[in-house]
DSSP file (Angstrom, degrees, kcal/mol; ACC not computed):
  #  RESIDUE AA STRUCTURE BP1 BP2  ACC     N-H-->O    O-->H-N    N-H-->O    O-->H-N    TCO  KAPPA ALPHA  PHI   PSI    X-CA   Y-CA   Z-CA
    1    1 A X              0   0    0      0, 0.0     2,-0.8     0, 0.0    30,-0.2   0.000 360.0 360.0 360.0 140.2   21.8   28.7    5.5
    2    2 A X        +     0   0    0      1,-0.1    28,-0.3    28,-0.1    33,-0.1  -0.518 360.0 149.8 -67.0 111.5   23.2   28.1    8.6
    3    3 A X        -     0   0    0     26,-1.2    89,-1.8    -2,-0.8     2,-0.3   0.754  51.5 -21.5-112.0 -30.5   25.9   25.4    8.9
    4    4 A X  E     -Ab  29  92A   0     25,-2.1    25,-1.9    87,-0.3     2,-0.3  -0.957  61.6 -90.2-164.3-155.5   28.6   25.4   11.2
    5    5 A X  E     -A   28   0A   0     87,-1.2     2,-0.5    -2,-0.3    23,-0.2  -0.501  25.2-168.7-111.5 159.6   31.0   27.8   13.6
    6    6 A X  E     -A   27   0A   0     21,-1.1    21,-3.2    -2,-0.3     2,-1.0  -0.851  26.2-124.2-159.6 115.2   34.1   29.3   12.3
    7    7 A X  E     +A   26   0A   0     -2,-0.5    19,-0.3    88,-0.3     3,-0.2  -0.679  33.9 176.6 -58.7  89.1   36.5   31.1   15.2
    8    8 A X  E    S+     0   0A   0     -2,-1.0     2,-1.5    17,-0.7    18,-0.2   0.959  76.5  37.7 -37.8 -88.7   36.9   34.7   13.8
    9    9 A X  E    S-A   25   0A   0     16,-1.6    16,-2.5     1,-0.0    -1,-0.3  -0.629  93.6-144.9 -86.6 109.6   38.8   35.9   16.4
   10   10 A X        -     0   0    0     -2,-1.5     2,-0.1    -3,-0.2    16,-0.0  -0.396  25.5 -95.4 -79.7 140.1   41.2   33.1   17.5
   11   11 A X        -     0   0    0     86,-0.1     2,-0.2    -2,-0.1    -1,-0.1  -0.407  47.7-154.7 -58.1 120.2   42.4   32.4   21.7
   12   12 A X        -     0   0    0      1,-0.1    87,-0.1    87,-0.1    -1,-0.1  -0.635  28.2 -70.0-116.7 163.5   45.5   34.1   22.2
   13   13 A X        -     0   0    0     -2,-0.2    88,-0.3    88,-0.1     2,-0.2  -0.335  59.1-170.8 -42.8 127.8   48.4   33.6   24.6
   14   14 A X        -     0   0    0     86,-0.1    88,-1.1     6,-0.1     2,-0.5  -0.608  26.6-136.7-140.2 163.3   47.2   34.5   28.2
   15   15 A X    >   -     0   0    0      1,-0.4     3,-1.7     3,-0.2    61,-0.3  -0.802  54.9 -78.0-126.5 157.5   48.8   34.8   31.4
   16   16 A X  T 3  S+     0   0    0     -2,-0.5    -1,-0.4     1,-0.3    61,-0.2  -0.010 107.5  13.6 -44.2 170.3   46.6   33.1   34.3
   17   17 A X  T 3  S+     0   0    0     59,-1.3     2,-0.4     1,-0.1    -1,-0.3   0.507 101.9 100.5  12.9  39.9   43.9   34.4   35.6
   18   18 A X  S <  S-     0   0    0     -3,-1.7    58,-0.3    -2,-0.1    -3,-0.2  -0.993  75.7 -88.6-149.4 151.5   43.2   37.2   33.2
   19   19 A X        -     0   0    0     -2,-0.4     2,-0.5    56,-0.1    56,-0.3  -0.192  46.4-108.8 -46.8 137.4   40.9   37.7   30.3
   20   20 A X  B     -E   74   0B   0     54,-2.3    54,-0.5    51,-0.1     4,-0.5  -0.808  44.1-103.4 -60.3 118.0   42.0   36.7   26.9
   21   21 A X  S    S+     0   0    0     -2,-0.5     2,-0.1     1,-0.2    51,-0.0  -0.994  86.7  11.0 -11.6  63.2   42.6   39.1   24.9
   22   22 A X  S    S-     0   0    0     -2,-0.3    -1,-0.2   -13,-0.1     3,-0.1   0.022 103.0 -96.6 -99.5 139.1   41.1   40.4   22.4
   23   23 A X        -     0   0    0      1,-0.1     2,-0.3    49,-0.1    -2,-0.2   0.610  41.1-109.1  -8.0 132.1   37.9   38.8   22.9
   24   24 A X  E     - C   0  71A   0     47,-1.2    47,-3.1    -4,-0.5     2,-0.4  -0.573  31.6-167.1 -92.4-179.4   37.1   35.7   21.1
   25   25 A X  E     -AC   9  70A   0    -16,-2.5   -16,-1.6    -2,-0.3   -17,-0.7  -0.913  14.9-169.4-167.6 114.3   34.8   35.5   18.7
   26   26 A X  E     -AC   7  69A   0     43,-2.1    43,-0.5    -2,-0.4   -19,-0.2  -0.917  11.3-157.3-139.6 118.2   32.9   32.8   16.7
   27   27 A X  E     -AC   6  68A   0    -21,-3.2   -21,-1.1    -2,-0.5     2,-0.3  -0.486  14.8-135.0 -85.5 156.3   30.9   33.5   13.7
   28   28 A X  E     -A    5   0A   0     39,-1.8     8,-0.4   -23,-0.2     2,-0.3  -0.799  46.0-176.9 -90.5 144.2   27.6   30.7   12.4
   29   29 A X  E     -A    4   0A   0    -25,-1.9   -25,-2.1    -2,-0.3   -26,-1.2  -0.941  28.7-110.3-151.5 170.4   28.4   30.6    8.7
   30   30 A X        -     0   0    0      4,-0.9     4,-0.4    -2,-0.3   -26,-0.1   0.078  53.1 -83.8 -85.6 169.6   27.1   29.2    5.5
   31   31 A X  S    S+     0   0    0      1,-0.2   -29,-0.0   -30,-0.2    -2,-0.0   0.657 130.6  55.8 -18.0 -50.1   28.9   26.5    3.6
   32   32 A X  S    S-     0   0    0      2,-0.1    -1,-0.2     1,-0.0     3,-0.1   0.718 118.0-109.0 -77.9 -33.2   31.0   29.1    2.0
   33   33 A X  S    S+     0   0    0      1,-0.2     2,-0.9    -3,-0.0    -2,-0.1   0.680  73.2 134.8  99.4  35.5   32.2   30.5    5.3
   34   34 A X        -     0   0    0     -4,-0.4    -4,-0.9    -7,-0.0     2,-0.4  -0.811  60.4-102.8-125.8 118.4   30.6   33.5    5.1
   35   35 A X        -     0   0    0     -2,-0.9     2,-1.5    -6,-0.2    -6,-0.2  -0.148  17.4-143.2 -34.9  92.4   28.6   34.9    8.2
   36   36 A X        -     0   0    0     -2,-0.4     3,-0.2    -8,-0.4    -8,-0.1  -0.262  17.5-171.1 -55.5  91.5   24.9   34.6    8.4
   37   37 A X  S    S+     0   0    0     -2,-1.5    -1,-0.2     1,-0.2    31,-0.1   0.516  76.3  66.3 -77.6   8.5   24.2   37.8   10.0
   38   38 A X  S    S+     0   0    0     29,-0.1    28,-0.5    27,-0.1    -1,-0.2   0.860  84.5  97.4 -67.2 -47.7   20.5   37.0   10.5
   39   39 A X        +     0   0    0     27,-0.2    28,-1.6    -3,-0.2    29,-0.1   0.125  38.4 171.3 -70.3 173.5   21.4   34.1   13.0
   40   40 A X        +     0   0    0     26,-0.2    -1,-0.1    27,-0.1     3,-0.1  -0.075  18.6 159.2-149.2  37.0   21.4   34.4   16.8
   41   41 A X        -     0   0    0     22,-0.2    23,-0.9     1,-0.1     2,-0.3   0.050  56.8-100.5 -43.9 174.0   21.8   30.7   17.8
   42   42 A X  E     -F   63   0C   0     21,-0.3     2,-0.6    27,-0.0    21,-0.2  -0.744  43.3-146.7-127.6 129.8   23.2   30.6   21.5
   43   43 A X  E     -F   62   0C   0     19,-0.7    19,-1.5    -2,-0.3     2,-0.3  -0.927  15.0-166.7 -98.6 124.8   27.3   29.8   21.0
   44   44 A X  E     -FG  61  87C   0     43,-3.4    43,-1.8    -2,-0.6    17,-0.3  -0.989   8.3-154.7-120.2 160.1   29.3   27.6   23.7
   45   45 A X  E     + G   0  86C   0     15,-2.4     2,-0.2    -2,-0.3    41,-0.2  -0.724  14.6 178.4-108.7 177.8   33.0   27.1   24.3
   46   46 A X        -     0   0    0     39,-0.7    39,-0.3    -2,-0.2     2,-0.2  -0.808  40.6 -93.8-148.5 169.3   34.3   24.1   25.8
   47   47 A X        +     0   0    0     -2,-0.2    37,-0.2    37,-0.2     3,-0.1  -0.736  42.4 178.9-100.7 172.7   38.0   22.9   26.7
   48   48 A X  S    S-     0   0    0      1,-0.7     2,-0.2    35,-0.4    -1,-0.1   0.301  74.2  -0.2-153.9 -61.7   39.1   20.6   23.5
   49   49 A X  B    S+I   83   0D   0     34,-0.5    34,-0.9    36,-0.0    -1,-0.7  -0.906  93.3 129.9-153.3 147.8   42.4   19.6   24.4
   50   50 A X        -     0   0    0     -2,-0.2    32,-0.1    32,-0.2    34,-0.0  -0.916  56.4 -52.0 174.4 165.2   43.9   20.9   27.9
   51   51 A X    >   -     0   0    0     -2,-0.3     3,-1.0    27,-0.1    29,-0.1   0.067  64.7-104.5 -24.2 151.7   45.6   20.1   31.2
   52   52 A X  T 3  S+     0   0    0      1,-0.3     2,-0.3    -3,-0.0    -1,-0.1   0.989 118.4  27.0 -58.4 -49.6   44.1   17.8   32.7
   53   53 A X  T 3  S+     0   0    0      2,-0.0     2,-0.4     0, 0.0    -1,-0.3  -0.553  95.8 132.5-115.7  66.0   42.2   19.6   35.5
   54   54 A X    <   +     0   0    0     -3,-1.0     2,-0.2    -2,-0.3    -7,-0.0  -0.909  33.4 179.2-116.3 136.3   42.3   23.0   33.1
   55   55 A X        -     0   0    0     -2,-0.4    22,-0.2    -9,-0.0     2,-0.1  -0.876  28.0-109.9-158.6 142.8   39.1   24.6   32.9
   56   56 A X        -     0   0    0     -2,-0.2     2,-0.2    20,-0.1    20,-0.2  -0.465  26.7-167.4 -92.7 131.0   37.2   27.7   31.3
   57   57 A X  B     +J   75   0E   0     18,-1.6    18,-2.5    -2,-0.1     2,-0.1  -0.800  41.4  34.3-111.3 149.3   36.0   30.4   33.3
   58   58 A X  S    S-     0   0    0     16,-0.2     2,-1.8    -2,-0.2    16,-0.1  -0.334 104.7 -13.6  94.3 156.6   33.6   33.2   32.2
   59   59 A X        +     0   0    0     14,-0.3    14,-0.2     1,-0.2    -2,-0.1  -0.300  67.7 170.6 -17.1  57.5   30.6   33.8   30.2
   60   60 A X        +     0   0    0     -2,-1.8   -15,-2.4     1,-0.1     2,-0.6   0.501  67.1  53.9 -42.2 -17.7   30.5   30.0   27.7
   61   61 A X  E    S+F   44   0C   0    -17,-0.3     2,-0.5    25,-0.0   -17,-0.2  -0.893  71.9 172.0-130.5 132.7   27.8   30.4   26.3
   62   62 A X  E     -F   43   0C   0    -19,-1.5   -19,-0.7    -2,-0.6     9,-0.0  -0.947  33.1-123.3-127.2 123.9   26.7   33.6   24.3
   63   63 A X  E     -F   42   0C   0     -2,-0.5   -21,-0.3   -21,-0.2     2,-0.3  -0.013  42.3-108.0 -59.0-175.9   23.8   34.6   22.2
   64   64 A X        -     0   0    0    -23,-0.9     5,-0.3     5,-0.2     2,-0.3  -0.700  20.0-149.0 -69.6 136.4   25.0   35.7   18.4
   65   65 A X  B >  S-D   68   0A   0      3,-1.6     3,-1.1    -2,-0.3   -25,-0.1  -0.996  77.7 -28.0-128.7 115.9   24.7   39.1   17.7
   66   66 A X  T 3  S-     0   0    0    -28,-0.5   -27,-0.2    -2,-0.3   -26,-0.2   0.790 129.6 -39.1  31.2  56.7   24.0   39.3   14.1
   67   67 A X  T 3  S+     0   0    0    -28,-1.6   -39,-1.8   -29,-0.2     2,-0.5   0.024 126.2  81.3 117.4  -3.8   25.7   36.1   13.1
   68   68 A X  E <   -CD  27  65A   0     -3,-1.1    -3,-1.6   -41,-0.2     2,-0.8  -0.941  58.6-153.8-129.9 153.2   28.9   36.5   15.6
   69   69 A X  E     -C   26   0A   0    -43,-0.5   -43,-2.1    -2,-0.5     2,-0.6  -0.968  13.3-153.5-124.8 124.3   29.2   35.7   19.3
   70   70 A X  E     -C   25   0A   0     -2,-0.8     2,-0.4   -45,-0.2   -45,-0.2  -0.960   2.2-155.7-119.8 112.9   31.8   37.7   21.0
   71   71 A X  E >   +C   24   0A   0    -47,-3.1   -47,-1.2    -2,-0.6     3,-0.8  -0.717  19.6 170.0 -94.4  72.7   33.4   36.1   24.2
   72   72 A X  T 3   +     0   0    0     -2,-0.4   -49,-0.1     1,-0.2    -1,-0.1   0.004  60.6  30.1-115.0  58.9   34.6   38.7   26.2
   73   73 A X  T 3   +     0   0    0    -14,-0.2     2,-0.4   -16,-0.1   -14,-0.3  -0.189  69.4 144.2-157.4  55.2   35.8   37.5   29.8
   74   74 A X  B <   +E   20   0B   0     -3,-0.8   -54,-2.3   -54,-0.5     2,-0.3  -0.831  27.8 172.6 -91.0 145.3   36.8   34.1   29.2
   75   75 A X  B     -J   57   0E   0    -18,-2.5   -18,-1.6    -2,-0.4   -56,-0.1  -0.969  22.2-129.2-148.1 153.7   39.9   33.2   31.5
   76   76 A X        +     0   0    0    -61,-0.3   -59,-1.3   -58,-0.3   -20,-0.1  -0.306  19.2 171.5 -45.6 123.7   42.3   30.6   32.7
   77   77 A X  S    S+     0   0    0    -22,-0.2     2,-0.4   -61,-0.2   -61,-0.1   0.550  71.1  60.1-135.6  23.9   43.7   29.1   35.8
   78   78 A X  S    S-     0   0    0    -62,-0.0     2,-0.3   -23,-0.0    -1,-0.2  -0.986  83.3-136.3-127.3 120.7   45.7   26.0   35.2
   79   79 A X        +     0   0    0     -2,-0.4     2,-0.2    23,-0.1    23,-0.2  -0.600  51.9 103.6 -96.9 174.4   48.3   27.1   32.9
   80   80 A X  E    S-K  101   0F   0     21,-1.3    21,-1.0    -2,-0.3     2,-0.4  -0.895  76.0 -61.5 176.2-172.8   49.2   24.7   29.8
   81   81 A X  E     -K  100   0F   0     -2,-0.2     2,-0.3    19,-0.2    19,-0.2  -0.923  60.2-169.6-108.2 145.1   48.6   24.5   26.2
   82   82 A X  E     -K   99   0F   0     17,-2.0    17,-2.7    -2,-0.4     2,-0.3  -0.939  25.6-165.5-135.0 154.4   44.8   24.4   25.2
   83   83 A X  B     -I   49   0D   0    -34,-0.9   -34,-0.5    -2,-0.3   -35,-0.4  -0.587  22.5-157.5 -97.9 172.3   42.3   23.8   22.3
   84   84 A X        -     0   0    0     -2,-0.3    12,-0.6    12,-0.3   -37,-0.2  -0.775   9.4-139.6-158.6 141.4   38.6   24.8   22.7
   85   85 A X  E     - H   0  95C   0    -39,-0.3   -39,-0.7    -2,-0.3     2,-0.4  -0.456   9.2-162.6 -66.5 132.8   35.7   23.8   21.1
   86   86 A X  E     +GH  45  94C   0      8,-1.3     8,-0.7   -41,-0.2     2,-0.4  -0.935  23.8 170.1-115.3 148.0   32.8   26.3   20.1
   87   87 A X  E     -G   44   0C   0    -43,-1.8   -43,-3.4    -2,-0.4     5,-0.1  -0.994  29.1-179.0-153.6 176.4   29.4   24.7   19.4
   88   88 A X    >   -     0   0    0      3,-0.5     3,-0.8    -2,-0.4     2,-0.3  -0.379  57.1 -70.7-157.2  72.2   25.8   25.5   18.8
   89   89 A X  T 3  S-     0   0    0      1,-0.2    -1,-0.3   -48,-0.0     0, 0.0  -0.652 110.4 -16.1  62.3-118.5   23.1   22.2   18.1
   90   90 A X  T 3  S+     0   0    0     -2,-0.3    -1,-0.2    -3,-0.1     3,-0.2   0.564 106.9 110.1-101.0 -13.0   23.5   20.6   15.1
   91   91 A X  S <  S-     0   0    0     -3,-0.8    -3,-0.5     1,-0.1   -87,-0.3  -0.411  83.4 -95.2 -56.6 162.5   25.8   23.4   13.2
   92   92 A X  B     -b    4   0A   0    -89,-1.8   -87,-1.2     1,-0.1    -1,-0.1  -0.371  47.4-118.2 -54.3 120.4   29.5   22.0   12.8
   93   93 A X        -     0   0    0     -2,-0.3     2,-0.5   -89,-0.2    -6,-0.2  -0.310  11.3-133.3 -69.1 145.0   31.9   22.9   15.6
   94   94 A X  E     -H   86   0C   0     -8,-0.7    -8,-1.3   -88,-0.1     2,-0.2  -0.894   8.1-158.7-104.1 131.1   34.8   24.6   15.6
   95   95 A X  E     -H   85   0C   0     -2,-0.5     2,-0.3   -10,-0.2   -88,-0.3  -0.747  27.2-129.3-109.9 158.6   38.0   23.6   17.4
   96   96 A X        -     0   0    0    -12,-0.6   -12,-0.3    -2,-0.2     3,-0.2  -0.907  24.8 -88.5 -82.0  91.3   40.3   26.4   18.1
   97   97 A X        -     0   0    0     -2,-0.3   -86,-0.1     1,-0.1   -15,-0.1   0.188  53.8 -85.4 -54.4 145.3   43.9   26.8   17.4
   98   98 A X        +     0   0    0    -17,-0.1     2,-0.3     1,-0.0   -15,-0.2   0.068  55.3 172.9 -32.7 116.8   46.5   25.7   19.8
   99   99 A X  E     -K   82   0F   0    -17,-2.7   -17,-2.0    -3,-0.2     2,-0.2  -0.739  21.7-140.2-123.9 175.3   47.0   28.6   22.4
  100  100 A X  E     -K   81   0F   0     -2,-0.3     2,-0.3   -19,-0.2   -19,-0.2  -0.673  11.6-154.3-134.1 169.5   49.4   28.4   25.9
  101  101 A X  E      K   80   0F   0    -21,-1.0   -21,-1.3   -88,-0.3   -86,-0.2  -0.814 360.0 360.0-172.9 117.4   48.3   30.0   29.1
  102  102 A X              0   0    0    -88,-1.1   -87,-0.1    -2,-0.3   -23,-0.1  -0.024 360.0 360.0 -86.1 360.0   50.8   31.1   31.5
């Protein structure tokens, strides 16, 4: 059963205006942490923590494709250090680890 978001693939250091690299990617998972590969909930990211007037550009919200939502043209233009948020309805969010943008 579905329960909350889990970042697979975590937001890596970025230089401005270009995609991050390699995509992220945020799986719906079970209790355990283990990917429901049925679901196909609708994913979105969000800024978390950020510059002040920092904000995410690109695709935010992405269906699940068998249990994982792959975000690949999110980019930057304020650079800073950032968190970001993934959520999906009632499942748990996930916040992101601390990444820089450049």
């Amino acid at each position: 059963v579905a329960v909350k978001l889990v970042f697979l693939q975590q937001p890596t250091t970025t230089a401005r205006f270009h995609v991050v690299a390699p995509a992220i990617t945020v799986a719906v998972a079970d209790q355990y942490g283990n990917t429901v590969t049925t679901n196909t909930s609708t994913i979105t990211l969000a800024i978390h923590s950020g510059p002040g007037d920092g904000s995410i550009f690109g695709t935010r919200s992405v269906a699940a494709v068998n249990g994982v939502a792959t975000f690949n043209n999110i980019f930057f233009f304020i650079a800073g250090s950032y968190t970001i948020d993934a959520t999906s309805g009632l499942l748990t969010l996930a916040t992101s680890n601390s990444f820089l943008i450049q």
